[in-house]
C-alpha positions in Angstrom: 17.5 24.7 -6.4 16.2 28.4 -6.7 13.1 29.2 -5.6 11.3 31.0 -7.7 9.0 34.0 -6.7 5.4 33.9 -5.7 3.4 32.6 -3.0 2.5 29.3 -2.0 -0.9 27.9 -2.0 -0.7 24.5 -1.0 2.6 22.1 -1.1 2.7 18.7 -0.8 5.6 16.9 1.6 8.5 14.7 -0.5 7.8 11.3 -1.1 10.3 8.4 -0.5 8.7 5.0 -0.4 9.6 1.5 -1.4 7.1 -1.1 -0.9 7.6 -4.8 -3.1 4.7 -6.7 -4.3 5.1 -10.5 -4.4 2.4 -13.4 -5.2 0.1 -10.9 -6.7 -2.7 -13.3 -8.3 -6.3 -14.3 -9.0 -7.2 -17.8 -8.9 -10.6 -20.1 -9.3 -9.8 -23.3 -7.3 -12.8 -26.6 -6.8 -14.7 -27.7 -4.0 -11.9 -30.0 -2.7 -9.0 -27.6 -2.8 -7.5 -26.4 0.6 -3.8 -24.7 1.5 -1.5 -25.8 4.5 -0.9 -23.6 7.2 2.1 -21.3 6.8 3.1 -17.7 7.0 5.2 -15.0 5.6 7.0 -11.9 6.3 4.6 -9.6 3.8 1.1 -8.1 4.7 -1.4 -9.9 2.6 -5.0 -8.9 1.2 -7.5 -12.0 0.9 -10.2 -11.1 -1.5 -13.1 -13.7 -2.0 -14.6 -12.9 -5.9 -17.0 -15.6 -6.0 -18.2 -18.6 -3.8 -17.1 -19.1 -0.1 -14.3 -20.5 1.6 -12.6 -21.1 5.5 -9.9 -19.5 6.5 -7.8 -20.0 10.0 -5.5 -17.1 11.3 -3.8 -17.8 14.2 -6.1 -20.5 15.6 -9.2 -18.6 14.6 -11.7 -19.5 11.6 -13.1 -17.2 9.5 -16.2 -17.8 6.8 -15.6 -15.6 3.4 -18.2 -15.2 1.3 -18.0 -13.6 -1.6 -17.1 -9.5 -1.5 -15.2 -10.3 1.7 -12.0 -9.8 2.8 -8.8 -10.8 5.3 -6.2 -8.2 6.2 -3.2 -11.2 7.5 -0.5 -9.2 8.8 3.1 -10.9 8.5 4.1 -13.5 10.7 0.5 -14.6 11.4 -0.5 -18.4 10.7 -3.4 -19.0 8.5 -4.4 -21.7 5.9 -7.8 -22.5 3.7 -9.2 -25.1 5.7 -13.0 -25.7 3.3 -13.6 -24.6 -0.2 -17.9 -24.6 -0.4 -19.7 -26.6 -2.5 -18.9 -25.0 -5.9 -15.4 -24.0 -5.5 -14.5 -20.3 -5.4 -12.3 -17.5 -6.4 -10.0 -15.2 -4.7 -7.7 -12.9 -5.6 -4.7 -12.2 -3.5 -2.0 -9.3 -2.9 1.1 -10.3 -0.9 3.0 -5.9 -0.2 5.8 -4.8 2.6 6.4 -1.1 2.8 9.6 0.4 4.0 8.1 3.3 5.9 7.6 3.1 9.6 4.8 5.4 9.7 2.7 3.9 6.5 3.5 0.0 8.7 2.9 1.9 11.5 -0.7 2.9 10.6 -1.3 -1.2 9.3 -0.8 -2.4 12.7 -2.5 -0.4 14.2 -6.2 -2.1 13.2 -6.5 -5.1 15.1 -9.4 -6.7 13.0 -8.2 -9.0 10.4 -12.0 -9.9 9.0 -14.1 -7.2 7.1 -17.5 -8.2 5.0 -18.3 -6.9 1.6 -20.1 -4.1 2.8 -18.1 -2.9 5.2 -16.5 0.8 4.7 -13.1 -0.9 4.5 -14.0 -3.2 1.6 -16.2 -0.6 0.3 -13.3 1.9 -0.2 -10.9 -1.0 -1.8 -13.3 -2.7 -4.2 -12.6 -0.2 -7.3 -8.8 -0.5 -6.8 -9.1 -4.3 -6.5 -11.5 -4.7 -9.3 -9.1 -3.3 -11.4 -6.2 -5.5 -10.3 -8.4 -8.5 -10.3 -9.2 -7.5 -14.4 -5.6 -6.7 -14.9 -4.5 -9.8 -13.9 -6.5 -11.9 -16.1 -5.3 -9.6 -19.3 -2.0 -10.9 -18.1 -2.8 -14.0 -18.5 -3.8 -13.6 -22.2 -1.3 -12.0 -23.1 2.1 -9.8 -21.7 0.9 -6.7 -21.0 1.7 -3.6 -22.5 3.8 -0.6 -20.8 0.6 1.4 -20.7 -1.4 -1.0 -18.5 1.8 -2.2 -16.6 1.4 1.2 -15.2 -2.0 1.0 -14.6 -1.3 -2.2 -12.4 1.2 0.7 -10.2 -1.5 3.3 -10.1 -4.0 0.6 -9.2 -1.8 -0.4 -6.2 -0.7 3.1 -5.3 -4.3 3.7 -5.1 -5.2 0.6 -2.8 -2.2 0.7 -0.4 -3.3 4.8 0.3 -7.0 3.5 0.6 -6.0 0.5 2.9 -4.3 3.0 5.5 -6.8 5.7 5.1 -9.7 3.6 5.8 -7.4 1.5 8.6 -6.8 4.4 10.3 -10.4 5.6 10.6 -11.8 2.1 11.9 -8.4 1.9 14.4 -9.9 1.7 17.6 -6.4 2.0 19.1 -5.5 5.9 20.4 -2.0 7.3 19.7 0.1 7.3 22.8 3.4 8.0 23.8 4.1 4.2 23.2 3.7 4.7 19.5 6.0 7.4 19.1 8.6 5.4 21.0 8.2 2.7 19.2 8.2 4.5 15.9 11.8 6.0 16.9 13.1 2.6 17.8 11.9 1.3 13.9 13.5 4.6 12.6 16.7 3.5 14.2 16.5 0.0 13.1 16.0 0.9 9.7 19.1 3.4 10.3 20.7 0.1 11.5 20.0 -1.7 7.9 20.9 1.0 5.8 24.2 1.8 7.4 24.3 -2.3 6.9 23.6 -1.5 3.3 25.9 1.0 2.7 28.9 -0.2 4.1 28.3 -3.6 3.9 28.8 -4.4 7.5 26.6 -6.2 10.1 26.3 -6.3 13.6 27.1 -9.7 14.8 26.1 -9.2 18.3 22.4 -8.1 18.6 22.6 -7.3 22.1 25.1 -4.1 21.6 22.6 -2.4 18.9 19.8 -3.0 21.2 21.7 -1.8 24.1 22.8 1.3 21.4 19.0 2.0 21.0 17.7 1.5 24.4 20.4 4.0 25.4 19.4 6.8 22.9 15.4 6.5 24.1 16.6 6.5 28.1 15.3 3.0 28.2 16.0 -0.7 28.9 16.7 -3.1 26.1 14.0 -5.3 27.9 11.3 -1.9 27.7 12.8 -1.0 24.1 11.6 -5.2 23.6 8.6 -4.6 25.1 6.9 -1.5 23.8 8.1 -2.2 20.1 6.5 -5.8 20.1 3.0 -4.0 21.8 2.8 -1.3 19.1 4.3 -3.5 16.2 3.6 -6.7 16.8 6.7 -8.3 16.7 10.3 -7.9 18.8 12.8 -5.4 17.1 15.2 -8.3 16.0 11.9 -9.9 14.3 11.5 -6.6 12.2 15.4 -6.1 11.5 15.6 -9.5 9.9 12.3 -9.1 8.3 13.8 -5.7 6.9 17.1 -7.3 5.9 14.7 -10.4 4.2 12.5 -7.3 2.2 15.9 -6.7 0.9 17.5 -9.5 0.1 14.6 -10.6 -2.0 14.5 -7.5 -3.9 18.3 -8.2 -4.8 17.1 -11.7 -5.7 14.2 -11.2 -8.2 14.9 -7.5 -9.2 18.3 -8.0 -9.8 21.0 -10.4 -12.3 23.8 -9.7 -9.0 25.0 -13.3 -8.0 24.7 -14.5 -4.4 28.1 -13.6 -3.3 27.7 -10.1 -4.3 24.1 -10.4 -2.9 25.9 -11.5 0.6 28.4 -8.6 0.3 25.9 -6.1 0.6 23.7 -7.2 3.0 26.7 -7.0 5.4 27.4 -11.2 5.2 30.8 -12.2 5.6 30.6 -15.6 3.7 27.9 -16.8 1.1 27.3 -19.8 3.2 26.4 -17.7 5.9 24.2 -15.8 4.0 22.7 -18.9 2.5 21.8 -20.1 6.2 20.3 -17.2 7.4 17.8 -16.7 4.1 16.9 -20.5 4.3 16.4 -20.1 8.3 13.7 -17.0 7.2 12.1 -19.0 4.1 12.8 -22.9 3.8 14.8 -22.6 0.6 18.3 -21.5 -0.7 18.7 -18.1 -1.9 19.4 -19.5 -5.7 16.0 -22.1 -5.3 13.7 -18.7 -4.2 15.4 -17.3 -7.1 14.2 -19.8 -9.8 11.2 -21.0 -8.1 9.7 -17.8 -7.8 11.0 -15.8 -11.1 9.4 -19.1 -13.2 6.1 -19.2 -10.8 3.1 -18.4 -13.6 0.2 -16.2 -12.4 -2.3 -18.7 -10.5 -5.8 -17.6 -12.5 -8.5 -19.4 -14.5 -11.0 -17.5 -15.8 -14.5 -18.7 -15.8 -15.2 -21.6 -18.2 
């Protein structure tokens, strides 16, 4: 591209991000309604609207009132144990990002619990608000192209608030840790696209891990180590969560049948393919397909 003459001012860096946002929905449950405990490979955002409710996260309960919110990070535990007395509302946003620094920054917060007027939930209300509204226009009625991209600004908006205000409650210093840790999840995420261009995976785990502990002058047991301190999980937890991200973009975002789906996520049999995705969510990769696609948006509005 030429350049054309004149000086710069101020220029802004390129941006190439994927995030997927899954289970995004307000809902108005009664008094007796509670949830089992599970988890899930996607950050989620627990907003309480009205009333009050109990959460458990890993073990621990947590009261929301209304305003309040839960920042569960994936892979955590955590169920709704009590609805109060008259029921309440919530309005949830399940997100996974495909940028190291931008998950790298969401892990770095080690509080999961933040009251309605705490800066945190201070700086997300406006963007929340507006998905919470959007979502119950949806209900009504399809909506238009104009406020589907509302609904993208709205989350563009939240996800930059999230880490800004996440970053300046982090109580965590950068360290040299970090930045090893963020080159191993660069290479890992190397390790998935070369998996996704070529259509070829790894089957021994132990040589890539070797392959990375080599290139940082570390052992695969530090290279284990360090990445589950800074991240939170070991670096075959976050390559199969990375190669699940995937996988059920194919699934929902595409028409590409399972076979093909297998193909490129380096599989060399659907069957084997078909293990794996049930091993990381309880179902077959055709049953996540229909059950979720046909899942309606959870929300009642107020009678």
């Amino acid at each position: 591209m030429t350049e054309l003459p004149g000086v710069y001012v101020g220029r802004l860096p390129d941006v190439r991000m994927s995030f997927q946002l899954l289970g995004l929905h307000a809902r108005k449950v009664d008094s007796r309604w509670t949830y089992p405990s599970h988890e899930h490979p996607m950050y989620e955002i627990h907003w309480v609207v009205e009333g009050e409710m109990d959460m458990v996260i890993n073990g621990r309960k947590y009261r929301q009132s209304r305003g309040d919110l839960l920042f569960i990070h994936p892979g955590m535990t955590h169920s709704c144990t009590r609805a109060g007395s008259q029921g309440f509302t919530y309005f949830s946003v399940h997100f996974s990002v495909d940028d190291t620094s931008f998950c790298k920054e969401l892990n770095r917060c080690k509080e999961f619990y933040y009251p309605s007027d705490s800066p945190l939930v201070q700086g997300l209300s406006p963007s929340l608000s507006t998905l919470y509204r959007l979502a119950a226009e949806h209900l009504r009625s399809p909506l238009p192209t104009s406020k589907q991209m509302k609904v993208h600004a709205a989350v563009f908006e939240l996800l930059g608030s999230l880490v800004g205000q996440l970053s300046e409650t982090a109580t965590v210093a950068r360290s040299k840790k970090e930045s090893l840790a963020q080159q191993i999840a660069e290479q890992i995420e190397d390790s998935v696209k070369y998996i996704l261009l070529h259509g070829e995976i790894r089957e021994n785990e132990r040589t890539w891990i070797q392959d990375i502990a080599k290139s940082v002058h570390m052992s695969p047991s530090q290279v284990n180590r360090i990445f589950k301190q800074i991240y939170g999980k070991a670096p075959r937890k976050f390559m199969s969560e990375t190669l699940l991200n995937e996988a059920q973009r194919l699934l929902l975002q595409t028409d590409l049948g399972i076979d093909h789906i297998a193909m490129i996520l380096g599989y060399k049999t659907n069957s084997h393919f078909s293990r794996q995705f049930k091993r990381w969510t309880g179902m077959a990769p055709s049953e996540y397909r229909n059950q979720v696609q046909q899942q309606p948006l959870a929300y009642e509005p107020d009678q």
